[in-house]
C-alpha positions in Angstrom: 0.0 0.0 0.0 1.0 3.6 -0.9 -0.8 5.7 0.9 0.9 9.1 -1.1 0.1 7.7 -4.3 -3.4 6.6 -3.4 -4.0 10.2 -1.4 -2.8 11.7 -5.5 -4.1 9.0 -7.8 -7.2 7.4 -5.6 -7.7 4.5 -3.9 -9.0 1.1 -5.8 -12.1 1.7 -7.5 -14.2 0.4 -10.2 -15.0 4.0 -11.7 -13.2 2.5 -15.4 -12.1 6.4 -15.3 -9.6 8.3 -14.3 -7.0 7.2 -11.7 -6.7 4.5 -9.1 -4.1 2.7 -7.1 -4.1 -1.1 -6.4 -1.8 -3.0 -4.3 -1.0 -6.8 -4.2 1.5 -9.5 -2.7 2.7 -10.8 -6.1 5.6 -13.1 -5.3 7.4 -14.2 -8.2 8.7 -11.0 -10.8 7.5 -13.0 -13.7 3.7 -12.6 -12.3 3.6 -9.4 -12.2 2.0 -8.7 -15.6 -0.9 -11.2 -14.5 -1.5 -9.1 -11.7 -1.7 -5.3 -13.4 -4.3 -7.2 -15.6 -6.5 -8.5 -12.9 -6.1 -4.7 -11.7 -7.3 -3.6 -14.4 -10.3 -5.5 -14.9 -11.0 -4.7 -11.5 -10.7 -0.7 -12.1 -13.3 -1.5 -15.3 -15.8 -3.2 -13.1 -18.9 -3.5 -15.3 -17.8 -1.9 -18.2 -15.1 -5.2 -19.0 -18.3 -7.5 -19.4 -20.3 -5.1 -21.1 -17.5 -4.5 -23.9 -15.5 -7.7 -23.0 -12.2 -8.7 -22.6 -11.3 -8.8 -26.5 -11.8 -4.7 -26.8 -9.8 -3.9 -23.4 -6.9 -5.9 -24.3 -6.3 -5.0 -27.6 -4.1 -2.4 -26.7 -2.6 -4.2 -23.8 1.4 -4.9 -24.3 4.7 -3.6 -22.3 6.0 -0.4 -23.9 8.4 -0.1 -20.9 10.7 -2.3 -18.5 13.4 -1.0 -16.2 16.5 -2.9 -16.5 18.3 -4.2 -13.1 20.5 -2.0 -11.8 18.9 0.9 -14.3 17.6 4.4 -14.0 15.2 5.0 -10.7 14.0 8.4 -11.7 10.3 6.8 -12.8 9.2 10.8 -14.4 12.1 10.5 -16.3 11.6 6.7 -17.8 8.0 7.8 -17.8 9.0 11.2 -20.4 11.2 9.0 -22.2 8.7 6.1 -23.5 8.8 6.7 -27.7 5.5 5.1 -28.4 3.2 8.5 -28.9 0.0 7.2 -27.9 1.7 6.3 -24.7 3.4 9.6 -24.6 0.0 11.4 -24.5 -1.3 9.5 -21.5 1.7 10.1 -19.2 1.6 13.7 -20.8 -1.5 14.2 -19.1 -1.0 11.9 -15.8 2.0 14.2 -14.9 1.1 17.6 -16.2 -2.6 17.4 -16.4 -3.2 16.6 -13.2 -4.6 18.8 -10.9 -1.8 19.6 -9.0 1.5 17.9 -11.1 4.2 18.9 -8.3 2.2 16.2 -6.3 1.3 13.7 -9.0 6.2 13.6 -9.6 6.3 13.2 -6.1 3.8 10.9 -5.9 5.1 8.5 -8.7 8.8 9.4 -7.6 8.3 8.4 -3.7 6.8 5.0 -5.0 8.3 3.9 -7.7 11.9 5.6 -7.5 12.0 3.6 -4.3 15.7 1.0 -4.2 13.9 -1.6 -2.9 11.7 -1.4 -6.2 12.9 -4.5 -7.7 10.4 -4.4 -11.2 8.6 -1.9 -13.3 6.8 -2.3 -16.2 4.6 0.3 -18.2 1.4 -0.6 -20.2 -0.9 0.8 -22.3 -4.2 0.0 -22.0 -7.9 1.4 -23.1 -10.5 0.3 -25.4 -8.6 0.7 -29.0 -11.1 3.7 -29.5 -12.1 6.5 -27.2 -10.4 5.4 -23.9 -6.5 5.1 -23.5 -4.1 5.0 -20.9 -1.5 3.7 -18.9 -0.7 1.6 -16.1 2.7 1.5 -14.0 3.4 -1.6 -12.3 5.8 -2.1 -9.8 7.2 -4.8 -7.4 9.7 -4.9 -4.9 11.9 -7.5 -3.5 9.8 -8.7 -0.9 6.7 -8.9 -3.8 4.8 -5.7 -2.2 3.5 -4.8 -5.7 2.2 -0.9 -6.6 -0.2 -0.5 -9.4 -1.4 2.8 -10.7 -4.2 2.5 -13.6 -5.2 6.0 -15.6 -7.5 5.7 -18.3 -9.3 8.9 -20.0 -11.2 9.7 -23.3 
C-alpha cells in the first residue's frame, strides 16, 4: 500500500475512469504482468463485461521495462517512452493533473523507491475513445504498486 500515491491518484475503485491505485502480494517478478491485468479488470468493473475482454486488451502490451541496476528516476523513464499514444497519456497523468508537483512526487516516492525490484509500463484502453496507462511495480519482498489511468 502507498498511501501518497493513493491520497494523488485514488484508492482502488471500479470507476473505469480516471486514476486508481491497487496494491498486491505478487511473489514471483515473472507474475507481475498477470496481476496489473486482474487490476485492471477490477478498475473497469462493469464496463469489461459489457465491452469484453477482446476490446480492453487490444491495446494491452509492455512499452516499458526497467532494467536491473537501471535508472530509478520513474518521471524520467515515464517522459522517455517513444510510443506516442503512450506519450499522451503520461503527458496528461503528470502535467494534467490537478496539482503535477504532487502527481512527480507521488510516482517518484513509489516507484523511485531502491527496494523497487520491477517496473513495467502498459498501455491499455479500449482501441477507441479510452487510452491510458498503467505502472506496475514490485519490490523484493513482492509488495507490488499499481497505478491505472485511463481517460477519453
Amino acid at each position: 500500500m502507498n498511501p501518497a500515491l493513493e491520497t494523488v491518484f485514488g484508492p482502488p475503485s471500479q470507476s473505469g475512469f480516471g486514476s486508481a491505485v491497487f496494491s498486491e502480494q505478487v511473489d514471483q517478478a515473472q507474475d507481475l504482468e498477470a496481476a496489473a491485468q486482474r487490476c485492471y479488470r477490477h478498475f473497469l468493473g462493469k464496463q469489461w463485461e459489457q465491452f469484453g475482454e477482446a476490446a480492453w486488451m487490444a491495446s494491452w502490451r509492455r512499452v516499458y521495462l526497467r532494467e536491473p541496476g537501471g535508472s530509478r528516476s520513474t518521471v524520467a523513464e515515464l517522459r522517455a517512452i517513444a510510443d506516442p499514444e503512450t506519450r499522451l497519456s503520461v503527458n496528461v497523468l503528470l502535467d494534467g493533473h490537478e496539482n503535477p508537483g504532487a502527481a512527480i512526487q507521488a510516482l517518484s516516492t513509489a516507484y523511485d523507491d531502491a527496494a523497487m525490484e520491477n517496473l513495467e509500463v502498459y498501455t491499455l484502453g479500449d482501441g477507441a475513445a479510452l487510452s491510458g496507462v498503467l505502472i506496475a511495480g514490485r519490490t523484493r519482498g513482492g509488495a507490488a504498486t499499481f497505478l491505472v489511468f485511463l481517460m477519453d
